[in-house]
ZADO-1210 file (C-alpha; in nm, 4 decimals, padded with zeros to 6 digits):
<atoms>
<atom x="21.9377" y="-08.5494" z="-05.3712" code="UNK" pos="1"/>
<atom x="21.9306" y="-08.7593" z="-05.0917" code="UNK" pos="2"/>
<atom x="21.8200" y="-09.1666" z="-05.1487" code="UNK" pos="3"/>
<atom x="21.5067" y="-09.2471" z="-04.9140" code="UNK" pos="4"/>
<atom x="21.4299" y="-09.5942" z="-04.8321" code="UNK" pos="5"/>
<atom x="21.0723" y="-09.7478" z="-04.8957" code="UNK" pos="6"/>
<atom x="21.0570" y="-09.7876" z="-04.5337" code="UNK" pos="7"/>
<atom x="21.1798" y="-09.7518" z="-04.1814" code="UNK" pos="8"/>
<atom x="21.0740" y="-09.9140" z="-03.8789" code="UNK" pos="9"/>
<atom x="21.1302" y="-09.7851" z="-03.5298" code="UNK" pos="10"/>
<atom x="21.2812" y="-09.9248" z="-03.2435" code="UNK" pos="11"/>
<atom x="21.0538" y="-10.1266" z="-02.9496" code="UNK" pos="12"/>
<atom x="20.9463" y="-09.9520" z="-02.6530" code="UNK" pos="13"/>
<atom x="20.7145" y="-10.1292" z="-02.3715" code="UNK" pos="14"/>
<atom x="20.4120" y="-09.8926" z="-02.2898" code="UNK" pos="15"/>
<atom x="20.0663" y="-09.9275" z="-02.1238" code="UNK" pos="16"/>
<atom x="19.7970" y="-09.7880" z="-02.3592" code="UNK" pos="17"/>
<atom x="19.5291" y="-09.6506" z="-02.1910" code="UNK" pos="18"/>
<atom x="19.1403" y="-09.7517" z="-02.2602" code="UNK" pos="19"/>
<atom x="18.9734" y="-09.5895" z="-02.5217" code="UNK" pos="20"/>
<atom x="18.5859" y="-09.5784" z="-02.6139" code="UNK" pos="21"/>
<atom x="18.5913" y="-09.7575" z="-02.9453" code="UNK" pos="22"/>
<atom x="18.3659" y="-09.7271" z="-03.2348" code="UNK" pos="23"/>
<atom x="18.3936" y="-10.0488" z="-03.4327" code="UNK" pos="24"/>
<atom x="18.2553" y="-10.3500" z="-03.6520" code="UNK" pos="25"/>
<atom x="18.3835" y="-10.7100" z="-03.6232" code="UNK" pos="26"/>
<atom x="18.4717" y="-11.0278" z="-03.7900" code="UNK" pos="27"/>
<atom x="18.3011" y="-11.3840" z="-03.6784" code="UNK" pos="28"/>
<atom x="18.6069" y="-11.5811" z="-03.5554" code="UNK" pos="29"/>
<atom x="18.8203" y="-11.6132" z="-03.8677" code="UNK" pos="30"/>
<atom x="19.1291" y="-11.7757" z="-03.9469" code="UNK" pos="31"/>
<atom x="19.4695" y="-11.5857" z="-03.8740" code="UNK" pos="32"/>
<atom x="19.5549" y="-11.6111" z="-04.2085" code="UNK" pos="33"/>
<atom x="19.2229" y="-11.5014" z="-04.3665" code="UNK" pos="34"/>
<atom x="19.2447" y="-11.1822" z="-04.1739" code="UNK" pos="35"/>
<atom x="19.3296" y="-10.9445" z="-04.4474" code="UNK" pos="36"/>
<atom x="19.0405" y="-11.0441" z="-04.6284" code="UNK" pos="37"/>
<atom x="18.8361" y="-11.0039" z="-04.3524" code="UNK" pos="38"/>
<atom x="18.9488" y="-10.6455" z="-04.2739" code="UNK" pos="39"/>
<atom x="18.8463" y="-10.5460" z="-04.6600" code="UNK" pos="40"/>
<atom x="18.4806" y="-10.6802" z="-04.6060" code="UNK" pos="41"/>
<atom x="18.4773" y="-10.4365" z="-04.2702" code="UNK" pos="42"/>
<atom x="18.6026" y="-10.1367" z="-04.3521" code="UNK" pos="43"/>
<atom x="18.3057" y="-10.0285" z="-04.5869" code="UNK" pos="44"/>
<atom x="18.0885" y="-10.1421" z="-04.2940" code="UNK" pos="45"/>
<atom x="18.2445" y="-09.8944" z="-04.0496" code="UNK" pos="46"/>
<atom x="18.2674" y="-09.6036" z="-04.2697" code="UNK" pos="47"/>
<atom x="17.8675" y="-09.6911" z="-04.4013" code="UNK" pos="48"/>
<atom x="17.8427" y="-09.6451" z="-03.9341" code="UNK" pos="49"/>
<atom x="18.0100" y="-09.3642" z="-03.9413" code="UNK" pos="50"/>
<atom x="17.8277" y="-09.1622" z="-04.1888" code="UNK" pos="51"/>
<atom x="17.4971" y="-09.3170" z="-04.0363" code="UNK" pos="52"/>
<atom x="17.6311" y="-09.1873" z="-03.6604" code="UNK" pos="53"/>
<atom x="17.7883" y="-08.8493" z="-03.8208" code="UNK" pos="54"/>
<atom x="18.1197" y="-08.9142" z="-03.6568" code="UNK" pos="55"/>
<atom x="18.3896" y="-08.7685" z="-03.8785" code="UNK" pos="56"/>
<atom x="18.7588" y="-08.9065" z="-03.8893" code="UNK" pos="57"/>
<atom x="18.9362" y="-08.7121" z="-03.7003" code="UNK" pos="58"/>
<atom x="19.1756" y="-08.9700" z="-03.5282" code="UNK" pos="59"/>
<atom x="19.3566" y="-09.2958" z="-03.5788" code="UNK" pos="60"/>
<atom x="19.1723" y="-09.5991" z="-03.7324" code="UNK" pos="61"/>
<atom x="19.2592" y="-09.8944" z="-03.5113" code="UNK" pos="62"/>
<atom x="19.2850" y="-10.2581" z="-03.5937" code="UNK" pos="63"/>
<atom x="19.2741" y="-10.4976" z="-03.3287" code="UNK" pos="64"/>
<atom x="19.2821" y="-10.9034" z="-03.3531" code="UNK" pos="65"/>
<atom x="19.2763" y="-11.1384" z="-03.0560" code="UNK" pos="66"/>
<atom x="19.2151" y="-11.5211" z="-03.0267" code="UNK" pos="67"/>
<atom x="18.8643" y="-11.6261" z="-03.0786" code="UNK" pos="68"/>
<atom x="18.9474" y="-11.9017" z="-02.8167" code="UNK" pos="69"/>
<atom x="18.9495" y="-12.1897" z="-03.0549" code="UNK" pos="70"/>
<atom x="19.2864" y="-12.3010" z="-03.2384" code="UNK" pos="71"/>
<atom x="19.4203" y="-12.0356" z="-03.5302" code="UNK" pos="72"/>
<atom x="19.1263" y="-11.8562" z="-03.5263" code="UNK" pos="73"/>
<atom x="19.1154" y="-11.4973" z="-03.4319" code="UNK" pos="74"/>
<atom x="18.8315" y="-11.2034" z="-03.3899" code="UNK" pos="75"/>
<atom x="18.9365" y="-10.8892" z="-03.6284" code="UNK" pos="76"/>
<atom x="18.7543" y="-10.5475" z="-03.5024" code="UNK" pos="77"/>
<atom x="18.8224" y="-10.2061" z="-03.6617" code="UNK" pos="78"/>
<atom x="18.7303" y="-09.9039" z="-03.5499" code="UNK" pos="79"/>
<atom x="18.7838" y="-09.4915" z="-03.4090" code="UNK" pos="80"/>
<atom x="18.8353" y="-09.3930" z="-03.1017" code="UNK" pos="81"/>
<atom x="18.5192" y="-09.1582" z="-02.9788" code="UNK" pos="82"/>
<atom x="18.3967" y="-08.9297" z="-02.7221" code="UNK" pos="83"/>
<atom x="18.1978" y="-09.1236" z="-02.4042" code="UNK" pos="84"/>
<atom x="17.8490" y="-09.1301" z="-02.4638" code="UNK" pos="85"/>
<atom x="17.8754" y="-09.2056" z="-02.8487" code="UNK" pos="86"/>
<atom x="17.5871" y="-09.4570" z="-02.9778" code="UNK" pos="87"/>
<atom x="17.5524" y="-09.7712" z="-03.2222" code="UNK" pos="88"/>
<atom x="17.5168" y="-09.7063" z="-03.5314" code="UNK" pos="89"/>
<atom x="17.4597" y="-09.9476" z="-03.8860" code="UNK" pos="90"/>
<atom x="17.6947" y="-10.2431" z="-03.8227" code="UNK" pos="91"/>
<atom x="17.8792" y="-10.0309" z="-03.5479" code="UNK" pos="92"/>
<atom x="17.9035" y="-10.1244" z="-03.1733" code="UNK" pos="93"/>
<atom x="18.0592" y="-09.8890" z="-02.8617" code="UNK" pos="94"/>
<atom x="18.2567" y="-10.0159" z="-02.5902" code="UNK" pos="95"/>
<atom x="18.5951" y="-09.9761" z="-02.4157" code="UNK" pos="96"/>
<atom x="18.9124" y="-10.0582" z="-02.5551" code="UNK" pos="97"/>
<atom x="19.0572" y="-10.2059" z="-02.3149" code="UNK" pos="98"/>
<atom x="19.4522" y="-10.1098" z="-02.1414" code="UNK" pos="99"/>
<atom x="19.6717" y="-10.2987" z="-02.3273" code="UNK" pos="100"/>
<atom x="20.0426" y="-10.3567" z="-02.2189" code="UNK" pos="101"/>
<atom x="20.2427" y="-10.4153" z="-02.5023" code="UNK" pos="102"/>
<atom x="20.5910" y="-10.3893" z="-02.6919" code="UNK" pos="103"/>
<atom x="20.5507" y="-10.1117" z="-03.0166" code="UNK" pos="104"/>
<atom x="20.6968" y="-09.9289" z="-03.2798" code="UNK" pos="105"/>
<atom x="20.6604" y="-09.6997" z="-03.5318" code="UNK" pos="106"/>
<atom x="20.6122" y="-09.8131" z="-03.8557" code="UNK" pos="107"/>
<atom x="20.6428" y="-09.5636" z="-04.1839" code="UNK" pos="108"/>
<atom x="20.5999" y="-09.6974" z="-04.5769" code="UNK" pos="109"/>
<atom x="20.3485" y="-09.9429" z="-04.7910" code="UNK" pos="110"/>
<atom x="20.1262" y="-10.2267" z="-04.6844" code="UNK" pos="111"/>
<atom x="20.3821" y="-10.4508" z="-04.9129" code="UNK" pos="112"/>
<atom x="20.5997" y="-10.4259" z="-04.6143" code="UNK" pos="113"/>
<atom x="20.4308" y="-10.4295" z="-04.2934" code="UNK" pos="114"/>
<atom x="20.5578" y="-10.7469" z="-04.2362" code="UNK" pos="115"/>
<atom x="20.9016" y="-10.7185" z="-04.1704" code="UNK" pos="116"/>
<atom x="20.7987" y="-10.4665" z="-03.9218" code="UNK" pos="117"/>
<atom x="20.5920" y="-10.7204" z="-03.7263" code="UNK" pos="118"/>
<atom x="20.9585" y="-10.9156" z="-03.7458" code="UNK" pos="119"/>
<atom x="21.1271" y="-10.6519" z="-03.5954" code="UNK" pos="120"/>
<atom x="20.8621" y="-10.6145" z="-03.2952" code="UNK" pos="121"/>
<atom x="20.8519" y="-10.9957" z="-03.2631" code="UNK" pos="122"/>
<atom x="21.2471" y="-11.0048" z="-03.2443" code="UNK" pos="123"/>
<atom x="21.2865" y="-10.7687" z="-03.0099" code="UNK" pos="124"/>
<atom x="21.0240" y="-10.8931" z="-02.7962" code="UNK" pos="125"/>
<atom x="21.2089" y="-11.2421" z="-02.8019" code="UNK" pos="126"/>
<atom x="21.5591" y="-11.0269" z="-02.7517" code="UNK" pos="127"/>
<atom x="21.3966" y="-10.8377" z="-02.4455" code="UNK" pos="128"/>
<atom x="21.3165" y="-11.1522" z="-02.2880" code="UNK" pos="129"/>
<atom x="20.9415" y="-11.0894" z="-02.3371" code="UNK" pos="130"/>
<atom x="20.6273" y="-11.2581" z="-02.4524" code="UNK" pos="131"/>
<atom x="20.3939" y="-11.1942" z="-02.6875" code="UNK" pos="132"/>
<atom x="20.0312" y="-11.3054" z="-02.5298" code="UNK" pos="133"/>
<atom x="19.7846" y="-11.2462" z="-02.8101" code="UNK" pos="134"/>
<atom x="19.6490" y="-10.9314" z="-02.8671" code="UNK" pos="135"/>
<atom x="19.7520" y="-10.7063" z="-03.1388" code="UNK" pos="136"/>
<atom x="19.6352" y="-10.3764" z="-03.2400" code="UNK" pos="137"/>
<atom x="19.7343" y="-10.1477" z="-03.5947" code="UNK" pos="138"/>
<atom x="19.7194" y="-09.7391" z="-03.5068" code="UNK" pos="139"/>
<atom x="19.6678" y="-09.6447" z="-03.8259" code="UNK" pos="140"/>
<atom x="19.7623" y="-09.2548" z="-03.7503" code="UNK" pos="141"/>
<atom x="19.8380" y="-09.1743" z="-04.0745" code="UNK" pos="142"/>
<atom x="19.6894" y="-09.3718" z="-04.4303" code="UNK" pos="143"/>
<atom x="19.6803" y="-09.2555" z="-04.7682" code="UNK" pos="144"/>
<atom x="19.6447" y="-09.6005" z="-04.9235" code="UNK" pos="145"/>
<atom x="19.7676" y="-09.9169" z="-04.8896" code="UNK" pos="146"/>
<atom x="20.0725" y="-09.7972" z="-05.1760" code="UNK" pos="147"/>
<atom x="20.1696" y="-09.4637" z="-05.0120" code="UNK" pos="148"/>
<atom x="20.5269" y="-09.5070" z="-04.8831" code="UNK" pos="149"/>
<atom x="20.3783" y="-09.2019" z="-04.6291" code="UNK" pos="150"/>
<atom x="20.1664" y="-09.4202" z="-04.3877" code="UNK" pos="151"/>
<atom x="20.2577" y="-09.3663" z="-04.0373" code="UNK" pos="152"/>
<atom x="20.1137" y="-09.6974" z="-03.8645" code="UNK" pos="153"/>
<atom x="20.1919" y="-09.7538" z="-03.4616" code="UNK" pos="154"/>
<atom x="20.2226" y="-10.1754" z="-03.4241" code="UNK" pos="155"/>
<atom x="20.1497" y="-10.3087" z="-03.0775" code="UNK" pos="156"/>
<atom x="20.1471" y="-10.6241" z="-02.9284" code="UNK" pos="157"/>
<atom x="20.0588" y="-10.7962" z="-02.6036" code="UNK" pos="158"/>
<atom x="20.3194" y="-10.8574" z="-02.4076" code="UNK" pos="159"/>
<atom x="20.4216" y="-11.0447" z="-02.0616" code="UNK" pos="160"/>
</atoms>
């Protein structure tokens, strides 16, 4: 039998996502570090939208936090990608996700440790002579729980 580790992390790559329509809910600014806690409070909200709006997961959930524009304090949205021409709903707003040009990586395991993946993609940003401007955004393309050593999760962050 062959010994699996908890996790692996993938290596960097610099990409340009493209804009997506985004169904999603969202934090008042909030501390960085009160984020997590923020992000439980939200996701019943945008599964209560998505029932009300009938829109089915069929695709990634996506986590995106950006400055607020006052010290340490960020705005936390989560949402689906949806087809154009998809409405409000509950809690629920619709708008573009905007391009983003970041550094990413693959990220497979638990929750418990996300972080040193976010390491990892911070190193090698520093080691590719990059910067990281902001923006980040969680591609949650594959979640069984916050446990499950089988989450596939894509990390990206804004880069210049």
């Amino acid at each position: 039998m062959t010994d699996h580790p908890e996790f692996l992390i993938g290596q960097m790559r610099v990409q340009t996502v493209r804009e997506e329509t985004y169904f999603y809910v969202a934090s008042p600014p909030t501390p960085f570090a009160d984020l997590d806690n923020a992000l439980d409070l939200l996701i019943p909200q945008l599964e209560a939208a998505q029932a009300q709006a009938g829109i089915a997961q069929v695709g990634p959930v996506v986590v995106r936090y950006y400055p607020a524009g006052e010290p340490n304090m960020s705005i936390l949205e989560i949402g689906v990608p949806v087809k154009a021409g998809t409405l409000p709903a509950g809690d629920a707003q619709v708008k573009m996700l905007p391009p983003l040009r970041c550094a990413s990586l693959l990220y497979w395991g638990s929750l418990a440790h996300i972080g040193p993946a976010y390491e990892a993609l911070t190193k090698a940003i520093k080691d590719a002579g990059l910067r990281n401007i902001g923006e980040g955004r969680e591609w949650h393309y594959h979640f069984e729980g916050d446990t499950s050593p089988n989450n596939v999760i894509g990390l990206q962050l804004e880069i210049r």
